[in-house]
VMD Tcl script that draws the C-alpha trace (Angstrom):
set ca {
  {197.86 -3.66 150.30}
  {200.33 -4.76 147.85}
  {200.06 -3.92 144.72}
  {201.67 -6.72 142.35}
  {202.08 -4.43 139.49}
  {204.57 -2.36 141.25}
  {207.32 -5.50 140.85}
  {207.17 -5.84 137.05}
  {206.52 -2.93 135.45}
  {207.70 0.48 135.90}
  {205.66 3.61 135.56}
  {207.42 4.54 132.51}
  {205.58 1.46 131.43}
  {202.04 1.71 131.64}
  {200.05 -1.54 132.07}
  {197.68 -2.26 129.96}
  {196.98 -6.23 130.14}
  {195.96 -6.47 133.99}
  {192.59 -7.24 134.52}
  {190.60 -5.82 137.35}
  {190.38 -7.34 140.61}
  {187.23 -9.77 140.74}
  {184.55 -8.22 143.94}
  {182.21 -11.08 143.77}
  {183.18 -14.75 144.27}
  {181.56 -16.67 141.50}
  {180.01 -20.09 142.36}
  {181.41 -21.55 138.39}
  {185.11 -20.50 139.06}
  {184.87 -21.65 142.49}
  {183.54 -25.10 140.98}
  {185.85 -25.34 138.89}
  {188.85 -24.26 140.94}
  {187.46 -26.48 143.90}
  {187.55 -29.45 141.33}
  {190.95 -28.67 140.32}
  {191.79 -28.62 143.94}
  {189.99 -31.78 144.97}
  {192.28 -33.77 142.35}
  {195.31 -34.24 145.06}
  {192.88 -35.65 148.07}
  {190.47 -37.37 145.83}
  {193.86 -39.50 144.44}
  {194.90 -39.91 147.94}
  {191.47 -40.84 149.37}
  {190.12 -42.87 146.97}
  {192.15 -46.17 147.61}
  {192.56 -46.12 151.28}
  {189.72 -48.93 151.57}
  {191.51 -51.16 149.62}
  {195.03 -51.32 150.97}
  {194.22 -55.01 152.60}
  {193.17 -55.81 149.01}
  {196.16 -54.59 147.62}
  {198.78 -55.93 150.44}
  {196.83 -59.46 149.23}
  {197.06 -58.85 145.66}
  {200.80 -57.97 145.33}
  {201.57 -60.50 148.43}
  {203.44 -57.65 149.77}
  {203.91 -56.20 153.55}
  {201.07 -53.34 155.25}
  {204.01 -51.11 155.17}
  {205.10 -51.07 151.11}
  {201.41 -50.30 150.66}
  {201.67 -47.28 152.89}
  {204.50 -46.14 151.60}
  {202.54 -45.51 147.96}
  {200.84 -42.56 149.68}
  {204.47 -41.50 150.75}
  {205.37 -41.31 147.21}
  {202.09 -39.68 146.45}
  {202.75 -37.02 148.67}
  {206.47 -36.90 147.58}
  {205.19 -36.40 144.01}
  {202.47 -33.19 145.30}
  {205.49 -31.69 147.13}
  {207.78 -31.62 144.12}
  {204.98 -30.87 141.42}
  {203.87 -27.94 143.50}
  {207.23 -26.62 143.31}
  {207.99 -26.97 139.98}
  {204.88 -26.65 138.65}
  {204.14 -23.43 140.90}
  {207.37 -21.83 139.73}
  {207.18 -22.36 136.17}
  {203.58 -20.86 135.87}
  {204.87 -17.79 137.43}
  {206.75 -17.39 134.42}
  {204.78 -18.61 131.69}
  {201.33 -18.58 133.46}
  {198.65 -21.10 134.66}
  {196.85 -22.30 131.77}
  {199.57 -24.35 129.68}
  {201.10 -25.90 133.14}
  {197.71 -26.95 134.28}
  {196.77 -28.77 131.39}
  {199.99 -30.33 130.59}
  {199.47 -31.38 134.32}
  {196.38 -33.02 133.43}
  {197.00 -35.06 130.78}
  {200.19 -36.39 132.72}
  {197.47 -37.45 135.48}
  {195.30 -39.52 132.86}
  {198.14 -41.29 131.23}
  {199.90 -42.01 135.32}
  {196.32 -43.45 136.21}
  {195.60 -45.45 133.31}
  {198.97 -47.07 133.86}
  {198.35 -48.15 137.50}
  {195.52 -50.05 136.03}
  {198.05 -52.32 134.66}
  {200.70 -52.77 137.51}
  {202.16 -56.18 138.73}
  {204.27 -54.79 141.64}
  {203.82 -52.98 144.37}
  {207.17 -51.27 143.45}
  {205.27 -50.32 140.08}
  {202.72 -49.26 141.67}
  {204.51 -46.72 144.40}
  {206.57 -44.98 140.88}
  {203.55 -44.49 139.06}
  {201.82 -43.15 142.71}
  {204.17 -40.51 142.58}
  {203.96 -39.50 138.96}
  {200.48 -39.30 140.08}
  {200.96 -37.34 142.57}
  {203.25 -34.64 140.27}
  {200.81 -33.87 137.87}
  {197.96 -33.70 140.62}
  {200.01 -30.97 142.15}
  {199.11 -29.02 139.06}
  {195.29 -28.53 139.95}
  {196.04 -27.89 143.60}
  {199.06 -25.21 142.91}
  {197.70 -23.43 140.57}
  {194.06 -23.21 141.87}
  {195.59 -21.17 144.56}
  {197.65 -19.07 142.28}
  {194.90 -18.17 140.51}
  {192.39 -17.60 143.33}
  {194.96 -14.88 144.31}
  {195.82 -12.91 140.73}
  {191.70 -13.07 140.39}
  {191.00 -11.43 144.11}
  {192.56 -9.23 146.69}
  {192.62 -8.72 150.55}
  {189.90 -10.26 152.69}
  {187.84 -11.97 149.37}
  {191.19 -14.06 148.91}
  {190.30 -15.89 152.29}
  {186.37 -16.23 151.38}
  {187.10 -17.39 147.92}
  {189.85 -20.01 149.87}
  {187.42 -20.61 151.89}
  {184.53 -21.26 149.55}
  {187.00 -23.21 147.99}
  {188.14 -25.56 150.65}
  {184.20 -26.57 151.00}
  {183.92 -27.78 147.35}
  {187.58 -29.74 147.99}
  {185.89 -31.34 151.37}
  {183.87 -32.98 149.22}
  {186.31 -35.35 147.59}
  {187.64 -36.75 151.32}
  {184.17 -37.02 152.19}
  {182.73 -38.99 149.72}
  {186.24 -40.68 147.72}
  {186.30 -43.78 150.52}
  {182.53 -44.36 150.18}
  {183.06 -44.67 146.10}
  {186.16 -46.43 146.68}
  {184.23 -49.14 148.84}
  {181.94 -49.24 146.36}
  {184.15 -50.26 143.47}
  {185.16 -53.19 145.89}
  {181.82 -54.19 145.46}
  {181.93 -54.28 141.72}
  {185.90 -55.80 141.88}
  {189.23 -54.92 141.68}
  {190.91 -52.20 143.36}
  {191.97 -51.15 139.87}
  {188.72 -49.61 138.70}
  {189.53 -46.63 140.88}
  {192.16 -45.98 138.67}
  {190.31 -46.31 135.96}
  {187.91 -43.54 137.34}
  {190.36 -41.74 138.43}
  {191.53 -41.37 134.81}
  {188.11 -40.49 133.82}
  {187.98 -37.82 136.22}
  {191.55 -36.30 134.73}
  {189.67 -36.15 131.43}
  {186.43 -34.24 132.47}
  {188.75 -31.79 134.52}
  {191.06 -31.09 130.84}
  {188.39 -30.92 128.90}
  {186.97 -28.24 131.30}
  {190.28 -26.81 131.91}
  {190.72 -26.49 128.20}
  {187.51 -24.64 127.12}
  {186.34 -22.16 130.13}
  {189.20 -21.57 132.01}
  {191.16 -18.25 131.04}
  {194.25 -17.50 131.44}
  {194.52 -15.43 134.74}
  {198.38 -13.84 134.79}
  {199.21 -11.78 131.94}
  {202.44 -11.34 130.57}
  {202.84 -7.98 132.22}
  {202.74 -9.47 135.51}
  {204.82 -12.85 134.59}
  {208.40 -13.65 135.69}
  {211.29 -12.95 133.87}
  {214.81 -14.03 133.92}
  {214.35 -18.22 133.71}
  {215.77 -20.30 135.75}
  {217.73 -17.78 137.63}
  {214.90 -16.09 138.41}
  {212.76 -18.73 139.46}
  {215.97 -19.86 142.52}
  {216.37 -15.70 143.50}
  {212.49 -16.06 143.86}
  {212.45 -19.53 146.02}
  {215.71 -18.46 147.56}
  {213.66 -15.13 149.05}
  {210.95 -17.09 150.51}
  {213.32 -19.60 152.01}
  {215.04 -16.82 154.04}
  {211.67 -15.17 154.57}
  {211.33 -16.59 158.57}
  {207.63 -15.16 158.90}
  {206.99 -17.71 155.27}
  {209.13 -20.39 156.46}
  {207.35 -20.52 160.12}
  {203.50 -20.69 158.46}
  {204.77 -23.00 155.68}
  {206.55 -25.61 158.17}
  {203.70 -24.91 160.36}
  {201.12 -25.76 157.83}
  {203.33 -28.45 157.17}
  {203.59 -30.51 160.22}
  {199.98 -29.85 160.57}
  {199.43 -31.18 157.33}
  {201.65 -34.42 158.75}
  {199.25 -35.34 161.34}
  {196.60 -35.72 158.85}
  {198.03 -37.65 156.63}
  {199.57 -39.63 159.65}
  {195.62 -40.37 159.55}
  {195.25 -40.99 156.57}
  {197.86 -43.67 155.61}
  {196.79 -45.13 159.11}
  {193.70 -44.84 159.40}
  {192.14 -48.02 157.29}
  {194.68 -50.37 159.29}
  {193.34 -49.15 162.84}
  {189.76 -49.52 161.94}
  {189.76 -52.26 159.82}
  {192.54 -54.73 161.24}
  {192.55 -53.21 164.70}
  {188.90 -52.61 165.58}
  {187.89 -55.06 162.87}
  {185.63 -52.74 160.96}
  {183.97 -53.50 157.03}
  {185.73 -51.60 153.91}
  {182.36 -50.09 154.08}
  {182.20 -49.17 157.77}
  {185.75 -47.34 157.66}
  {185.18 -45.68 154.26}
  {181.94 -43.88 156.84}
  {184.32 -43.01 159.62}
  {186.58 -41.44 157.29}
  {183.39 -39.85 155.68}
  {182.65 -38.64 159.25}
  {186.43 -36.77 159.51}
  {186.17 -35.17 155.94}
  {182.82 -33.65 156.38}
  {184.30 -32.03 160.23}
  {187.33 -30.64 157.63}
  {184.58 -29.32 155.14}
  {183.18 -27.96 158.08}
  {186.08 -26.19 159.95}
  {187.03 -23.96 156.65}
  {183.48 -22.66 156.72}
  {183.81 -21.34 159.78}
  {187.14 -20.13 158.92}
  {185.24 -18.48 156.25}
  {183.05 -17.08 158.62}
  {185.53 -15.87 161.09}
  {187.35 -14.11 158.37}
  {186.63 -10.38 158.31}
  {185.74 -10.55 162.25}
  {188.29 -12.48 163.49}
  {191.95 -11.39 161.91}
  {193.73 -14.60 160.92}
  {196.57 -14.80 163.06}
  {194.03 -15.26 165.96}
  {192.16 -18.04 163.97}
  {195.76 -19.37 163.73}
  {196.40 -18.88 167.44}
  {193.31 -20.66 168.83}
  {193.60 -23.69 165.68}
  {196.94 -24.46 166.59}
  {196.12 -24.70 170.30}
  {192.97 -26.57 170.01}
  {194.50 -29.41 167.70}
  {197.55 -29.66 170.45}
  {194.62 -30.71 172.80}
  {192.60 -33.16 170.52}
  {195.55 -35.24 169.98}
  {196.48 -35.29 173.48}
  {193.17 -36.70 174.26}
  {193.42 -39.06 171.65}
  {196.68 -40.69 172.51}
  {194.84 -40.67 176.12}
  {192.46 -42.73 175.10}
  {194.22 -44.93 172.94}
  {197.01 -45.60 175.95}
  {194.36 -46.37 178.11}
  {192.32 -48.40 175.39}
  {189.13 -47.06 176.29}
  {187.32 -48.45 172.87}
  {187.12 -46.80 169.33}
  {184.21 -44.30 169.73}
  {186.09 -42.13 172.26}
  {188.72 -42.25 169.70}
  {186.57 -41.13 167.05}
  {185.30 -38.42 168.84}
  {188.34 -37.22 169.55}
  {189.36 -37.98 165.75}
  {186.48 -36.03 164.42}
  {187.07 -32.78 166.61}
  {190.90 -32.47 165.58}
  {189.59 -32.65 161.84}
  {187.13 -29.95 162.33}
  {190.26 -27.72 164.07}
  {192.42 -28.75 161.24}
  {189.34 -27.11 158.80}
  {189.91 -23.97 160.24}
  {193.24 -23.86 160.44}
  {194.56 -24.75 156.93}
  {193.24 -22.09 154.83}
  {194.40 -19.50 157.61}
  {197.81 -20.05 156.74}
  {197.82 -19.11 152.78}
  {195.64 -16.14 153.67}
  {198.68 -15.04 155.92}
  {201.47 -16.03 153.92}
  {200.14 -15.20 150.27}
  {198.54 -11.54 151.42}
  {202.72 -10.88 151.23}
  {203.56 -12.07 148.57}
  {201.26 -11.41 146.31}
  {203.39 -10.55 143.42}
  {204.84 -13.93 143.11}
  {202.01 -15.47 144.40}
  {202.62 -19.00 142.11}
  {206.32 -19.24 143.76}
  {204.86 -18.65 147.43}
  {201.66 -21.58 146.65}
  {204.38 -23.84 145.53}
  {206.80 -23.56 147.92}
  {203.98 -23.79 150.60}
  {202.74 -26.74 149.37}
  {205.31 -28.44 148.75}
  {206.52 -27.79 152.22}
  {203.05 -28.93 153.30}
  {203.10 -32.66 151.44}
  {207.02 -32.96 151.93}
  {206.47 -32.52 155.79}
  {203.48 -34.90 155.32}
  {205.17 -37.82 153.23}
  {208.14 -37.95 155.44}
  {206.19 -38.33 158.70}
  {203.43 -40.12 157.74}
  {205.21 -43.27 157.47}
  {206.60 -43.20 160.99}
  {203.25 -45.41 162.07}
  {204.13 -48.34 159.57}
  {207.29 -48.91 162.25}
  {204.98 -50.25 165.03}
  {202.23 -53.12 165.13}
  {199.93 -52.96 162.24}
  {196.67 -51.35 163.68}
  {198.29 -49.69 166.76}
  {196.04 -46.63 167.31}
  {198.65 -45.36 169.83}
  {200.96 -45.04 167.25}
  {198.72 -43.32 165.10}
  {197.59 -41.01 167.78}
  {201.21 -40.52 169.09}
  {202.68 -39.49 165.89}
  {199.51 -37.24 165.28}
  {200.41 -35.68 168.76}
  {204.04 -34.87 168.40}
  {203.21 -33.03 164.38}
  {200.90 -30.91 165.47}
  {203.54 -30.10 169.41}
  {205.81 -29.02 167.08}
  {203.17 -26.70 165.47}
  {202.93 -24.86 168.93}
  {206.49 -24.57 169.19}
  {206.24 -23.21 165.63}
  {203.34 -20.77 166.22}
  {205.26 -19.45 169.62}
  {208.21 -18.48 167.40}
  {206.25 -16.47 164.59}
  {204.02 -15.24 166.58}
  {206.28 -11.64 167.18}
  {206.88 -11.23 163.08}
  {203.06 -12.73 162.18}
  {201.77 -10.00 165.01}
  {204.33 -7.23 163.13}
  {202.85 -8.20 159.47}
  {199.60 -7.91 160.97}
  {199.62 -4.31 161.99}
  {201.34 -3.45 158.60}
  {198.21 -4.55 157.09}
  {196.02 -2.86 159.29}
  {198.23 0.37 158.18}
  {198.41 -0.19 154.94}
  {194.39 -0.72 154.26}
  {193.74 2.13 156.87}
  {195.81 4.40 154.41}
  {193.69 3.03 151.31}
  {190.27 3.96 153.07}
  {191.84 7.20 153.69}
  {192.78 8.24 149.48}
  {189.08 7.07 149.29}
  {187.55 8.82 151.14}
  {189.42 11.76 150.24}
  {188.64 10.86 146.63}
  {184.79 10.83 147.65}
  {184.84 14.34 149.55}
}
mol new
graphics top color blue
foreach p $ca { graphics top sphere $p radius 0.5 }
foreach p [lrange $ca 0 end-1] q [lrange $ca 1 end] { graphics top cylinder $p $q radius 0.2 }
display resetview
């Protein structure tokens, strides 16, 4: 197992500041972390209901509204990166809640937008200081816990996160109900100042300065630079990545296909898209599960494969137009695969680079929402509606996924059995210690 102290300080030094490695997974931090988290979907999901309300209210095209979430995800891609990096040198707390207060001032000045063209640059500010809570969540999950309780605490994390997708489109149809499409934004601001005032008074700081980056700028492009050449980090993150781009394909698509294609309610999509968040919340539980019995390049493995095949069947049934509940079906079973596969990948890719374990979140999400804002788009070049082209887009992400996995797999199954050596050695100083 590595050992992050080993990178910053030399024995000649002794380290004083680090605390101890957390054993049990506490259901506050987890809360409060999975809040965090939940700050990126829950700004992504809330408004999807409302996109026929907005296309009416700006009297602006199905596809300018679409590309908003494009800039939100452009804005979580770069946030993560900057964000991620900077915290690795001056650690989480001040970046997170300098985050947070960027989030409440970017909502509270959608509430006010005339143009659609206001309202995509103030998406993607959005989306920057979002990135903050989802980055860093991550970054701190991993300098609080080591080996296999990083993937349960991800795990136990990922369920409190499903909870935004699942419920954000019901409350979002709601506040149609009361109005304006604005009042999301509103609560979305709202939200931002709960999370800072909880930010602010119980969370700790979690890297200390023993264990921070040095060397500024420079240091922060030598660390970036490393992962970028790192082909075993580069194949998970673009992996994650394209995987990542077939749900969002879903997501920007999704309220056109079932509302203007199969003619559904604001209400009646917002509890399809219910449907597909709770089979997310689901998969990383049994993720959780597997973790610990299964190791997580297999998890990876059989994900990977299994989402290949949803698709497929859902751009079968779309080409062949055999009605919307065989799509949903379909729908609903890729979303459960993509549960378990997500948090596989950070348990892979992080469990290496532990001691710049901000850097490696960033760059990983950001890779993930960069991947994800330039192909979700793709769909708002056909019909409006067209569940082929949703389906079809969602299909060739997650091919190139296999092709991915196929070309990590020799380096991922090399890692692996490091691992195994490396904790095998561990058990043996302890139970040489014991005797």
């Amino acid at each position: 197992m590595l050992n992050p102290t080993t990178t910053t300080a030399t024995s000649a030094t002794p380290v004083t500041d680090v605390p101890a490695k957390l054993q049990r997974i506490g259901a506050g931090l987890i809360l409060l972390l999975g809040a965090l988290t939940a700050v990126g979907p829950f700004t992504i999901d809330l408004y999807l209901a409302a996109f026929p309300q907005i296309t009416s209210d700006m009297n602006t095209q199905p596809g300018a509204v679409q590309l908003t979430i494009t800039a939100t995800l452009a804005g979580l891609a770069l946030g993560q990166l900057l964000i991620g990096s900077i915290s690795d040198a001056i650690g989480r707390r001040r970046p997170l809640l300098a985050g947070l207060s960027l989030y409440v001032v970017a909502s509270l000045g959608i509430v006010f937008v005339t143009s659609v063209e206001a309202l995509t640059a103030l998406r993607f500010v959005q989306g920057f200081a979002a990135s903050a809570g989802m980055v860093l969540s991550m970054a701190i999950v991993r300098d609080r816990f080591e080996g296999i309780q990083v993937g349960k605490a991800l795990a136990r994390l990922m369920l409190v996160v499903g909870v935004a997708p699942s419920i954000a489109p019901l409350i979002g149809a709601q506040f149609l109900r009361l109005g304006s499409w604005r009042l999301m934004f509103v609560a979305l601001a709202i939200f931002g100042v709960v999370l800072l005032a909880l930010g602010y008074f119980l969370l700790k700081e979690s890297l200390p300065v023993s264990l921070r980056r040095s060397g500024g700028v420079g240091s922060a492009v030598r660390s970036y630079g490393s992962l970028l050449r790192d082909p075993l980090f580069m194949g998970l993150a673009l992996l994650s990545g394209f995987s990542m781009a077939a749900l969002f394909t879903y997501v920007s698509s999704a309220t056109f296909v079932f509302q203007a294609g199969f003619g559904l309610s604001a209400q009646g999509f917002a509890l399809i898209f219910a449907s597909g968040a709770v089979a997310i919340t689901a998969g990383t539980q049994i993720n959780g599960a597997m973790l610990g019995r299964v190791a997580p390049d297999q998890i990876l493995r059989f994900a990977v494969l299994a989402s290949f095949l949803a698709t497929g069947a859902m751009v079968l049934v779309s080409v062949l137009d055999l009605g919307m509940w065989p799509l949903i079906a379909f729908l609903v079973i890729n979303m459960l695969i993509t549960g378990i596969l997500l948090p596989a990948v950070p348990v892979i890719a992080l469990e290496a680079n532990a001691h710049r374990a901000g850097s490696a979140a960033a760059l990983l999400g950001a890779l993930q929402f960069g991947v994800g804002a330039l192909i979700a788009p793709v769909t708002g070049l056909f019909s409006e509606g067209s569940a082929v082209a949703m389906a079809g887009v969602m299909f060739g992400a997650t091919a190139v996924t296999v092709i991915l996995m196929f070309a990590i797999r020799p380096a991922l199954v090399r890692q692996t059995a490091e691992v195994r050596v490396l904790a095998r050695a561990e058990e043996l100083v302890i139970e040489d210690r014991v005797v």
